[in-house]
KEKOL-626714 format. One record per residue (C-alpha): residue in one letter; chain; x, y, z; residue number from 0. Coordinates in Angstrom, 2 decimals. Layout:
<A, A, <X, Y, Z>, NUM>;
...
END
This chain:
<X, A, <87.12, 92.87, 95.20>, 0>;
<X, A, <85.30, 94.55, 98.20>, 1>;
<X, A, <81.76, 92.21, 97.50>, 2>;
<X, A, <79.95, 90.27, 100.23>, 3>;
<X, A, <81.84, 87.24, 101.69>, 4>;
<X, A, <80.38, 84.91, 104.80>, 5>;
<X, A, <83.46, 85.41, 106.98>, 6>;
<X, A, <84.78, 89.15, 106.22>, 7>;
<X, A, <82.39, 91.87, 106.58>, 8>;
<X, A, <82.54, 95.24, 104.64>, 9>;
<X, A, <83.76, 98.31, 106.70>, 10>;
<X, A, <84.25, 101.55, 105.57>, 11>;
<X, A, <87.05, 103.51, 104.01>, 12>;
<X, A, <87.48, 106.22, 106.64>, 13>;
<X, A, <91.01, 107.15, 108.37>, 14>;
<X, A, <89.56, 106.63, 111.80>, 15>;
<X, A, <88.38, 103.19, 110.90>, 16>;
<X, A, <91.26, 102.36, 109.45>, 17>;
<X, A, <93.59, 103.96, 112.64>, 18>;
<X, A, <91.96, 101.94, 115.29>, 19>;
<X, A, <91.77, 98.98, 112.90>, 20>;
<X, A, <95.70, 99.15, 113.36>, 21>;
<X, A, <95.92, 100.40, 117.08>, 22>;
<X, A, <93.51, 97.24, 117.77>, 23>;
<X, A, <95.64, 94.67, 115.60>, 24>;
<X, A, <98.76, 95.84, 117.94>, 25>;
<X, A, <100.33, 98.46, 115.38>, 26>;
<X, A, <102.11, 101.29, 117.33>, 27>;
<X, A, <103.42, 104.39, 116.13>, 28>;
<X, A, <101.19, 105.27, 113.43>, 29>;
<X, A, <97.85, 106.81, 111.81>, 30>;
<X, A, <95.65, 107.23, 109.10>, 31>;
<X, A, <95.14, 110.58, 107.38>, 32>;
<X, A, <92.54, 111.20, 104.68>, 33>;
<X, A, <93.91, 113.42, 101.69>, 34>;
<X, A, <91.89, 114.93, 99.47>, 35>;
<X, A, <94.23, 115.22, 96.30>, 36>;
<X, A, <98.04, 114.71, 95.41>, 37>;
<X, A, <99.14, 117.56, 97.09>, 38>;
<X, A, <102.89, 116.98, 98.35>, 39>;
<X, A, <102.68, 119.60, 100.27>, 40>;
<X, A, <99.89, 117.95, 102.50>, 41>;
<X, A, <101.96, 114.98, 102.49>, 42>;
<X, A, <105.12, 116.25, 103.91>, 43>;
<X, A, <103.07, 117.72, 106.53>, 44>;
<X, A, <102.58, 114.83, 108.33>, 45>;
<X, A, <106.33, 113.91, 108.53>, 46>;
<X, A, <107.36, 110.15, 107.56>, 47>;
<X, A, <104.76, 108.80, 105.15>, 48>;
<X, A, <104.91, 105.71, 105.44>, 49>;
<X, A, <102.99, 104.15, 102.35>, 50>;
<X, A, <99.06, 105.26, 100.78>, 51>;
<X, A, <96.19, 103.39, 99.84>, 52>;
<X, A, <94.17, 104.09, 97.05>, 53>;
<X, A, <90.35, 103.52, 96.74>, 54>;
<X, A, <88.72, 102.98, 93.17>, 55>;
<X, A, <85.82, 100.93, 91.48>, 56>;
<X, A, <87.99, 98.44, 90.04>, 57>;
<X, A, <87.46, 98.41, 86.57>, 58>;
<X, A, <89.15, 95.64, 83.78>, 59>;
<X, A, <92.96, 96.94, 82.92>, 60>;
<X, A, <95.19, 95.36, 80.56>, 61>;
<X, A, <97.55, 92.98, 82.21>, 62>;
<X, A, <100.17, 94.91, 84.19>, 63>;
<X, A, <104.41, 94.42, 84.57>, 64>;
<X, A, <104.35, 92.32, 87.44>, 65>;
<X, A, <107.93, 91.41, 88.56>, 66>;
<X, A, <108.77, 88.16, 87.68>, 67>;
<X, A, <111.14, 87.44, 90.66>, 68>;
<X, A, <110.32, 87.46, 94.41>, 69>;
<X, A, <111.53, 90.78, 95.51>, 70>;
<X, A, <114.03, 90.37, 98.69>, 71>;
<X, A, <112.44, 91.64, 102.15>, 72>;
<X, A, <109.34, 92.81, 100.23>, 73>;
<X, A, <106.14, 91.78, 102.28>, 74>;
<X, A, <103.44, 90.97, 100.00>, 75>;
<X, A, <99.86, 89.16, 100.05>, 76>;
<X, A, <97.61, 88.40, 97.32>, 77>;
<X, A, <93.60, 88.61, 97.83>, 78>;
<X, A, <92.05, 85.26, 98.51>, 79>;
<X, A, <88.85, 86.58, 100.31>, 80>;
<X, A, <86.93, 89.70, 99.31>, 81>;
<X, A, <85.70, 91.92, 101.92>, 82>;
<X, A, <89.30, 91.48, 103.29>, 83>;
<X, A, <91.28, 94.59, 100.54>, 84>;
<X, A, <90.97, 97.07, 102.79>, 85>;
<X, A, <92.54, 95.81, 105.53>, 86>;
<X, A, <94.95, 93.66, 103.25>, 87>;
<X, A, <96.42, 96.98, 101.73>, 88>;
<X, A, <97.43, 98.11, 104.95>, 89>;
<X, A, <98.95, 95.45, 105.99>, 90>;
<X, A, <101.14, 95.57, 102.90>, 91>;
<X, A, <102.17, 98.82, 104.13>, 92>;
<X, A, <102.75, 98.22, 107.98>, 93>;
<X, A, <104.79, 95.02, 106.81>, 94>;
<X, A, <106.87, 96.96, 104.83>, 95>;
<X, A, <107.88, 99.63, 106.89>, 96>;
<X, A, <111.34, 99.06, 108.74>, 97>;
<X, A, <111.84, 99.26, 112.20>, 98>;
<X, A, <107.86, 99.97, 112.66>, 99>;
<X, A, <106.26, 98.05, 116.20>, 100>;
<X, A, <103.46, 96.26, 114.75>, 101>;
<X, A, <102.47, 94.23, 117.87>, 102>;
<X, A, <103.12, 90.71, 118.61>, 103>;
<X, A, <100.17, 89.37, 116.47>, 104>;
<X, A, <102.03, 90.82, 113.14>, 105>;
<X, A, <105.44, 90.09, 114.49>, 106>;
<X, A, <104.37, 86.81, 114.75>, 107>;
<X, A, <102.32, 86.38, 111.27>, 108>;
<X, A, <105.16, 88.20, 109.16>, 109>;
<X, A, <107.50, 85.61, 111.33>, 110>;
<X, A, <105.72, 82.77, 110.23>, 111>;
<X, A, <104.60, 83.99, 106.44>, 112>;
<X, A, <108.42, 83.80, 105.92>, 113>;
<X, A, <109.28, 82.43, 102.31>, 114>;
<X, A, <105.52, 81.74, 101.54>, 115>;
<X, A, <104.05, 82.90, 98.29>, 116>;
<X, A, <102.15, 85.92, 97.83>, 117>;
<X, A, <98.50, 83.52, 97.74>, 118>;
<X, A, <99.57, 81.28, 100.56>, 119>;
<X, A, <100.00, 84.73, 102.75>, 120>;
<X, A, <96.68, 86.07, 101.50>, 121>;
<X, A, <95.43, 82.68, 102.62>, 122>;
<X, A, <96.68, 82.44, 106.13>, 123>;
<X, A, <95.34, 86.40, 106.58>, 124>;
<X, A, <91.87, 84.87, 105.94>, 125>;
<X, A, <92.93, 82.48, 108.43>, 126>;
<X, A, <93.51, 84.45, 110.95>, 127>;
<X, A, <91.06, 84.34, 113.59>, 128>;
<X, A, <92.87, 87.44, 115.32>, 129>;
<X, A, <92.82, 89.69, 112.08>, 130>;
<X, A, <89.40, 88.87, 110.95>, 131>;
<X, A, <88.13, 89.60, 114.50>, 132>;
<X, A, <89.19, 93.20, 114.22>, 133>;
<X, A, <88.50, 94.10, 110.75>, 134>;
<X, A, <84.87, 92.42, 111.46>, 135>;
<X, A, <84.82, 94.12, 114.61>, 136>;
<X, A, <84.19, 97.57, 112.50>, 137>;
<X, A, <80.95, 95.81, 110.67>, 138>;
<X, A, <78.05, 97.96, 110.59>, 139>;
<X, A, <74.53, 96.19, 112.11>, 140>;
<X, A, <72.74, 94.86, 109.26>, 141>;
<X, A, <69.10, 97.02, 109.37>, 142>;
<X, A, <67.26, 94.75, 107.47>, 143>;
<X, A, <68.01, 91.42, 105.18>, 144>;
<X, A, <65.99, 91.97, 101.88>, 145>;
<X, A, <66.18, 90.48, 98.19>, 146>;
<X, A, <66.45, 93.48, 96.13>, 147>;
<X, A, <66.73, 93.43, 92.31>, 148>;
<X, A, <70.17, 94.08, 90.72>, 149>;
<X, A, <71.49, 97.16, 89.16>, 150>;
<X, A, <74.72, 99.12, 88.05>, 151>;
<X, A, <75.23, 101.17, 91.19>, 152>;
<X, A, <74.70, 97.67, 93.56>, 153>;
<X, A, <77.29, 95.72, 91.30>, 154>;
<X, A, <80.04, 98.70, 91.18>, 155>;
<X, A, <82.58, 96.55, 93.27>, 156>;
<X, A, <85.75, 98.87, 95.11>, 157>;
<X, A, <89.00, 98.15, 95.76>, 158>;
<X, A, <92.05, 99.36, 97.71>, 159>;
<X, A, <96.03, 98.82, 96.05>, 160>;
<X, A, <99.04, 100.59, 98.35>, 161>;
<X, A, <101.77, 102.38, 97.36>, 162>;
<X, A, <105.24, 101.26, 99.49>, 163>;
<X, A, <108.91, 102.74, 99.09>, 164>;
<X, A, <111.41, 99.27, 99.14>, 165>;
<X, A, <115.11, 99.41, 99.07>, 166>;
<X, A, <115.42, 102.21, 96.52>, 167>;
<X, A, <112.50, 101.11, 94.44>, 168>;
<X, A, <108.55, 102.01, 94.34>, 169>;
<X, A, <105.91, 99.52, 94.62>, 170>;
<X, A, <102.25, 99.34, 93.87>, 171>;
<X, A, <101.14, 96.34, 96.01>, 172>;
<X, A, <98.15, 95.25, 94.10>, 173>;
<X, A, <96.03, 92.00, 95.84>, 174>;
<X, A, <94.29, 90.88, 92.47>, 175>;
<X, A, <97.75, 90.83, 90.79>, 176>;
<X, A, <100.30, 88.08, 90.87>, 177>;
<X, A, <103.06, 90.22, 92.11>, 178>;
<X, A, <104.18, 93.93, 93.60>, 179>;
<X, A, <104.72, 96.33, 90.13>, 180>;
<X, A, <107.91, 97.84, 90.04>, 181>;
<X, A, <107.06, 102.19, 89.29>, 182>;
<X, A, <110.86, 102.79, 89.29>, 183>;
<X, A, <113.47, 104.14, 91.81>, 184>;
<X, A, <112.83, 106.04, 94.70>, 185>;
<X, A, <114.60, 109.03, 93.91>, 186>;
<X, A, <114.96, 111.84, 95.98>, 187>;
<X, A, <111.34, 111.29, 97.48>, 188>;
<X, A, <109.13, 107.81, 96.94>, 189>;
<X, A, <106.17, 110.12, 96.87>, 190>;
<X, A, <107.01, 111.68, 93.62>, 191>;
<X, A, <107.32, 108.14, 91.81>, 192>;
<X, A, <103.94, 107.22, 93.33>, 193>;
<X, A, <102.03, 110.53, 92.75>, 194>;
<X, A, <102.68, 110.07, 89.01>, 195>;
<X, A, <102.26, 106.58, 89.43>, 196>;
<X, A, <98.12, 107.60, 91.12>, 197>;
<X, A, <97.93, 110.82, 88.94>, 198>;
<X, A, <98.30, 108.10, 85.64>, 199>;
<X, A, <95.83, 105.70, 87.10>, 200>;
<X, A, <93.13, 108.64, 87.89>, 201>;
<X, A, <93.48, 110.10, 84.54>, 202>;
<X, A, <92.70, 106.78, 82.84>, 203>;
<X, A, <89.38, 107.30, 84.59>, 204>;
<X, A, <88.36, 110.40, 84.75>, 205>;
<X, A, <85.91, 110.43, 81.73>, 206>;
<X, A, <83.35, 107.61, 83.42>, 207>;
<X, A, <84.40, 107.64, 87.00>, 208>;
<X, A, <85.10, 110.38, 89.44>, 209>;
<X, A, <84.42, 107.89, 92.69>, 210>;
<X, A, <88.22, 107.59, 94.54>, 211>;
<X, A, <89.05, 107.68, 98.02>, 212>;
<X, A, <93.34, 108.16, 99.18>, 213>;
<X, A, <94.57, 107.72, 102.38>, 214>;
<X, A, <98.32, 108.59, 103.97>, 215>;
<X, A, <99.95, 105.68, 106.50>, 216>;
<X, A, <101.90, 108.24, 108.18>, 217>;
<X, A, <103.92, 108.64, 111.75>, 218>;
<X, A, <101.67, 109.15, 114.97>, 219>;
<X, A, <101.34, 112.87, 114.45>, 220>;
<X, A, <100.18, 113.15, 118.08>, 221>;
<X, A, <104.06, 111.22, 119.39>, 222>;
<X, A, <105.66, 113.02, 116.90>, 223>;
<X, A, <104.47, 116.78, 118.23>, 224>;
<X, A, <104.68, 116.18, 121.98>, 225>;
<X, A, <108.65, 114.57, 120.65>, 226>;
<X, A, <109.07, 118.03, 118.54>, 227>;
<X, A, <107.97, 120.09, 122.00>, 228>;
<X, A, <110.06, 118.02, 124.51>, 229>;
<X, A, <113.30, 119.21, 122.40>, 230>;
<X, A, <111.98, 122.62, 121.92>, 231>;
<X, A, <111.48, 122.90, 126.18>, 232>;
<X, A, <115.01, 121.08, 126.70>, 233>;
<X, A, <116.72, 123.72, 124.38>, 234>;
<X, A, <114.77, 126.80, 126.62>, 235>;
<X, A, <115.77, 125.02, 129.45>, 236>;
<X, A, <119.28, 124.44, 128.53>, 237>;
<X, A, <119.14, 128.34, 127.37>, 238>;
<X, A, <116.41, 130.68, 128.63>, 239>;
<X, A, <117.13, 133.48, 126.34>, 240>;
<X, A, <115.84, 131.28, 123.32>, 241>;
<X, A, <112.47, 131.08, 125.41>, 242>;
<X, A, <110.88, 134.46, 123.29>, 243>;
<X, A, <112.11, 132.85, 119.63>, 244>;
<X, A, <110.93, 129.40, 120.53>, 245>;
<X, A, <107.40, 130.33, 122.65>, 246>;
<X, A, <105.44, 130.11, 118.51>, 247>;
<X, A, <106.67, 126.69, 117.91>, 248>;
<X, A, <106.31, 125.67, 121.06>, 249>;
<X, A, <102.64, 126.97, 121.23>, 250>;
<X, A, <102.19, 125.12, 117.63>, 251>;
<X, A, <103.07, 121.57, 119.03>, 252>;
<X, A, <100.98, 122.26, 121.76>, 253>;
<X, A, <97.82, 123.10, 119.99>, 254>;
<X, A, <99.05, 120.23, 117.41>, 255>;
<X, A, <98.87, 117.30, 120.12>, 256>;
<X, A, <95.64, 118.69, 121.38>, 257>;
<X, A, <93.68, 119.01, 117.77>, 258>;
<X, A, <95.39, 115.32, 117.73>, 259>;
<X, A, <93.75, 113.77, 121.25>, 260>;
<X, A, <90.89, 115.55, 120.54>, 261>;
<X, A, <90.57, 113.70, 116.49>, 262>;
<X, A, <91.10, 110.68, 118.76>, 263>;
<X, A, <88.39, 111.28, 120.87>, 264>;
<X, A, <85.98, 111.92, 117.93>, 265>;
<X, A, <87.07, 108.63, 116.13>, 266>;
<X, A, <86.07, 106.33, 119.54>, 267>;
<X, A, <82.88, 108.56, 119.36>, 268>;
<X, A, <81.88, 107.78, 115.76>, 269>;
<X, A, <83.27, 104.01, 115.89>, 270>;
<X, A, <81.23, 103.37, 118.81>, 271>;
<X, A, <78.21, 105.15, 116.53>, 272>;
<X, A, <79.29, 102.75, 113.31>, 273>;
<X, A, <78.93, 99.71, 115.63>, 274>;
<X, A, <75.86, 100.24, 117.62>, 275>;
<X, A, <72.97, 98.31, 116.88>, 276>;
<X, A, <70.20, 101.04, 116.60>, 277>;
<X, A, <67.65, 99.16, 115.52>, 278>;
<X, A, <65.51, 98.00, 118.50>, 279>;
<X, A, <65.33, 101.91, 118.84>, 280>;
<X, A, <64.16, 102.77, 115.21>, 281>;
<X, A, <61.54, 99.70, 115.90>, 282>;
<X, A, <60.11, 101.04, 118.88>, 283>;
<X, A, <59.80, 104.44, 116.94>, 284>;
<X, A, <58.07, 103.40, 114.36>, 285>;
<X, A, <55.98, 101.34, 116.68>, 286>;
<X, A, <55.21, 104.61, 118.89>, 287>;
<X, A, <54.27, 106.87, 115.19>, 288>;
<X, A, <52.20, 103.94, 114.36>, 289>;
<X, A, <50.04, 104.09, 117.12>, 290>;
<X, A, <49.30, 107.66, 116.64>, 291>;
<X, A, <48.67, 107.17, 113.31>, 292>;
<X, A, <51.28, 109.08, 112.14>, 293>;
<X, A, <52.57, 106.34, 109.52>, 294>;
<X, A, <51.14, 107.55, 106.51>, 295>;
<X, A, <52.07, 110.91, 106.69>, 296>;
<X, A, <55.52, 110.04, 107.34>, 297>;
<X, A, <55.92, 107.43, 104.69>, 298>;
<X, A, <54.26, 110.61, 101.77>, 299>;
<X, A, <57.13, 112.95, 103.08>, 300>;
<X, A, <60.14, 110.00, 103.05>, 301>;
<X, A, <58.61, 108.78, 99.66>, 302>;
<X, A, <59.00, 112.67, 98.69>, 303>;
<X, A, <62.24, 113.58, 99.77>, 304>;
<X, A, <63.40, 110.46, 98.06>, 305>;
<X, A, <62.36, 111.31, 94.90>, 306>;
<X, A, <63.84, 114.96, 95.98>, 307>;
<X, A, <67.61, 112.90, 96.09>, 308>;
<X, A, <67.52, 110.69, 93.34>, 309>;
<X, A, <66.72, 114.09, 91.30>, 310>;
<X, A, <69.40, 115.98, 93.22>, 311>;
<X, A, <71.70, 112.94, 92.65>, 312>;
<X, A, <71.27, 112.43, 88.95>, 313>;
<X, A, <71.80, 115.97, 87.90>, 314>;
<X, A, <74.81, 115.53, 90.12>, 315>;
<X, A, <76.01, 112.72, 88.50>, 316>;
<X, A, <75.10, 114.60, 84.63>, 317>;
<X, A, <77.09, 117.86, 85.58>, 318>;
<X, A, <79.99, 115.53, 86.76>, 319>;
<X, A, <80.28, 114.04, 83.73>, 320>;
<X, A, <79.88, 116.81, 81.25>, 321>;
<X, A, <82.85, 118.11, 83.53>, 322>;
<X, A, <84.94, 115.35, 83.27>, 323>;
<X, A, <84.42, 115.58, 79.59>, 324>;
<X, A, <85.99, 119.17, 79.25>, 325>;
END
């Protein structure tokens, strides 16, 4: 479960987190896409999906079909330290994904994880000075260390399972379970197994929880548009007259691997926000309202819009609920 732990550090579920959390670890050839429902549609818009992580407040479930037998080929790690799911999950989705360059660190771990059970893998991941580095590395600066009492909302504990297509079968890869579950044969398209496979899990809580969070591993969309557009300009150059029929797509793929270097551009932007340590600056703030007495003004409007939230937040929470019941 995603709780405190002394060695990993909590980070957040966010697709550009996760993408330069891979890119860093030495995974090439891929990205992380946010979706916000099972919409196929989205999903085949990104081209090869390569697996998709789920996000829920783990809740107690009846004991699931875990298969008995170690599945041939089938990369799998069990949880052994608890900050570690999110990055855990993905790596039971890069690991499973043939013919995918995941850098010489991974090459290397999968290498030597080789006929090891599912916990001793989980164990040498929390091992692994390299891994832990990066995930860490996406650790937001601690404001302040206080005891605060506990309630509900501070004990809700989160957790990420993937979804992987395996030699003709779908698996949910599950780090508090023993094994991968078997949801059944591929089919025409793994993502139809697994959407019914999410769309069953969701339903069993949508009347108390409506907290979830699903993310796509899918192909570099960036490499796979500028790809797409090379072809498109070798077939005009091969053939001028298909230059007026082509110029749309071609256009598309441009704009496509601009919107893309641009999104990457963002992500270094808020990463490098997420890891700052802004502190020293909020101090000498403070410091600077303090000394012109400001203080207790400020503190009566913060106290007030506080109140304002928890208000706004509860009636949220109320009409949610009443939803979720109809």
């Amino acid at each position: 479960l995603c709780q405190m732990s002394g060695q990993w550090t909590l980070i957040e579920s966010d697709p550009g987190v996760i993408s330069e959390l891979l890119w860093n670890v030495g995974v090439k050839n891929v990205q992380v896409e946010e979706l916000y429902g099972l919409d196929k549609e989205q999903l085949q818009s990104f081209g090869q999906v390569y697996g998709l992580v789920f996000l829920f407040k783990w809740q107690q479930e009846p004991k699931a079909n875990v298969v008995d037998t170690e599945v041939p080929g089938l990369f799998f790690a069990r949880q052994i330290v608890t900050n570690a799911c999110a990055t855990q999950a993905i790596l039971n989705i890069v690991m499973n994904v043939p013919g995918l360059d995941v850098g010489p660190e991974l090459t290397n771990f999968k290498e030597f994880t080789v006929g090891m059970t599912p916990d001793d893998i989980g164990l040498t991941i929390s091992n692994s000075d390299v891994i832990r580095s990066v995930h860490n590395s996406f650790a937001r600066p601690e404001m302040l260390s206080m005891e605060r009492q506990s309630s509900k909302e501070e004990e809700d504990a989160f957790h990420f399972i993937a979804y992987v297509p395996h030699c003709g079968r779908v698996y949910e890869l599950d780090g508090l379970q023993p094994g991968p579950i078997d949801l059944g044969e591929e089919g025409n398209d793994w993502l139809d197994t697994a959407i019914k496979a999410l769309q069953e899990r969701v339903q069993r809580y949508a009347s108390s929880e409506i907290r979830f969070n699903l993310m796509a591993v899918v192909e570099d969309q960036a490499a796979a548009a500028q790809h797409k557009l090379e072809q498109l300009q070798q077939r005009v150059a091969e053939d001028p007259s298909l230059a007026e029929s082509l110029n749309t797509d071609i256009l598309q793929c441009q704009e496509k691997c601009e919107v893309e270097k641009r999104k990457r551009a963002q992500y270094k932007i808020e990463n490098a926000r997420r890891k700052h340590n802004y502190i020293p600056l909020f101090l000498e703030l403070l410091r600077a309202q303090a000394e012109q007495g400001r203080m207790g003004e400020i503190m009566g409007e913060a106290e007030e819009k506080g109140r304002q939230r928890v208000e706004e937040y509860r009636a949220k929470r109320a009409a949610d609920k009443d939803k979720a019941k109809k």
